[in-house]
N, C-alpha and C positions, 0 to 999 in steps of 0.2 A: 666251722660253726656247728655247733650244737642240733641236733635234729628238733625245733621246737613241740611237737609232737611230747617228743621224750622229758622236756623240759615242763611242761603244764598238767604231765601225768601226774606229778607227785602233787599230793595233798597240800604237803608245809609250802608249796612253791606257789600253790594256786590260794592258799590262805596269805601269804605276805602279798602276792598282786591285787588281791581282794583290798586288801588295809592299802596298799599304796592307789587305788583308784577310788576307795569312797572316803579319801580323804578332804577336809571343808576347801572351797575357795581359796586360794591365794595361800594357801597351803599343803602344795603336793607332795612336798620332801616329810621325809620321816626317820629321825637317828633310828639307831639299830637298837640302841637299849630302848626304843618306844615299842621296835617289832616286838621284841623279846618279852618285853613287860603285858602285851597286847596278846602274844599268841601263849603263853605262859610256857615257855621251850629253852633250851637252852644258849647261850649267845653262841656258842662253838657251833651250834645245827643251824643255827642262825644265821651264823656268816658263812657257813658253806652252802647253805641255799643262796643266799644270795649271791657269792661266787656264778654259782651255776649260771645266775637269769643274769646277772652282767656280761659273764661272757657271750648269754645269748644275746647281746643286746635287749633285753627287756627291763633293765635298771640301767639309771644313771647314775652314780654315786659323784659326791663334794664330798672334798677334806676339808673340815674345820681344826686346827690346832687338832686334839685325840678325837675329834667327833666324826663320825661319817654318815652322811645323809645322804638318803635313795630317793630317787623318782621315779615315776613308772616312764615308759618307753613301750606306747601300745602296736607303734608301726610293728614289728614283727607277730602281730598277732593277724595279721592281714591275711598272713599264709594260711591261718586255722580257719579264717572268715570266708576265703577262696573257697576251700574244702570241703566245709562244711556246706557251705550255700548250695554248690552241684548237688547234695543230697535232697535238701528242702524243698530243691525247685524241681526236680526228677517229674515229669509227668502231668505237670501242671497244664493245664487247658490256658488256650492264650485270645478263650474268650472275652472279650469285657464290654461292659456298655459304661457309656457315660456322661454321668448326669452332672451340670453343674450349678449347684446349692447358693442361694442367698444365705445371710447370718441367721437370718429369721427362719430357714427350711423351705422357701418357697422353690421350686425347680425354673430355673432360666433358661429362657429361649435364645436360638443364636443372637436374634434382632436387640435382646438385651442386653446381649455381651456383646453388642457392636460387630456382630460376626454375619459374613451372609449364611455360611451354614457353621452349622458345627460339626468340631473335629471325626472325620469320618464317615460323616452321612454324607449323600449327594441330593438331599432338598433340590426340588427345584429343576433338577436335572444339571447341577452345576459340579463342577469337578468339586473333590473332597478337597478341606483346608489342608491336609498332609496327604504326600502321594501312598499308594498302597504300602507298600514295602519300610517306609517311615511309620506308617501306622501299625502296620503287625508288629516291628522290633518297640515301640512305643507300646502299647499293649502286654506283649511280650515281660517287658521289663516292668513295666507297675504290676501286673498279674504278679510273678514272684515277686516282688518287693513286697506286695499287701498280703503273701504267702506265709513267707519266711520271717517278717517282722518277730510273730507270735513264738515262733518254733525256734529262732535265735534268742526271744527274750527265755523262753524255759532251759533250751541248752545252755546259758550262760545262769541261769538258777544254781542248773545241774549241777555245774562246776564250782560254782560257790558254796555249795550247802554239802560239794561231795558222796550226792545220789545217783 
């Protein structure tokens, strides 16, 4: 298999999974003469790109009679999302507090969320709802998750717009 890496470098590669992902509801497939007519390139550069991300497993192609329709195939992009994430999350503080909000903004207390305390305090002198160790990896993981949101949606800009 194809080193995905090397497969998402190219421009014309990452502009046809662009068109096969912001395609409408209920229709994810897209003939090759639509790529073509869409990226304004030739069908021959055309079908050899998409050679490449089939083989990488990142298209699914149907044959219709002469027609061949792709769908994207995002699971191997899983690997780029691994890789990338270790960067994002490098160094992040796995302080956090937390508050939990009514619809309206008001700040709720355990006793309103049915809790005797909340998550991670010891109110009262009472053991915390989650033991230590549940709560740092809990912490831990919403901290990068609320990290990397931002810094995945520009990285994924990046790749689309080719900056």
């Amino acid at each position: 298999m194809a080193d995905i890496f090397s497969v998402i470098a190219d421009a014309t590669r990452r502009d046809i999974l662009t068109l096969l992902l912001d395609r409408p509801a209920g229709e994810e497939e897209m003939r090759v003469s639509d790529i073509v007519d869409e990226l304004d390139i030739s069908q021959p550069t055309v079908s050899k790109h998409l050679k490449v991300l089939r083989e990488a497993d990142m298209v699914e192609v149907r044959e219709e009679g002469q027609s061949r329709f792709y769908k994207l195939q995002s699971e191997p992009l899983n690997e780029v999302e691994d890789f990338v994430l270790r960067f994002l999350t490098a160094g992040v503080s796995s302080e956090i507090s937390v508050e939990y909000v009514s619809e309206t903004g008001q700040v709720l207390s355990a006793e309103e969320l049915g809790l005797k305390s909340l998550p991670g305090s010891t109110a009262g002198g009472e053991e915390p709802v989650l033991p230590s160790g549940a709560k740092n990896a809990a912490e831990s993981i919403g901290r990068a998750a609320a990290t990397a949101t931002n810094q995945v949606k520009e990285l994924v800009a990046r790749f689309r717009f080719g900056q």
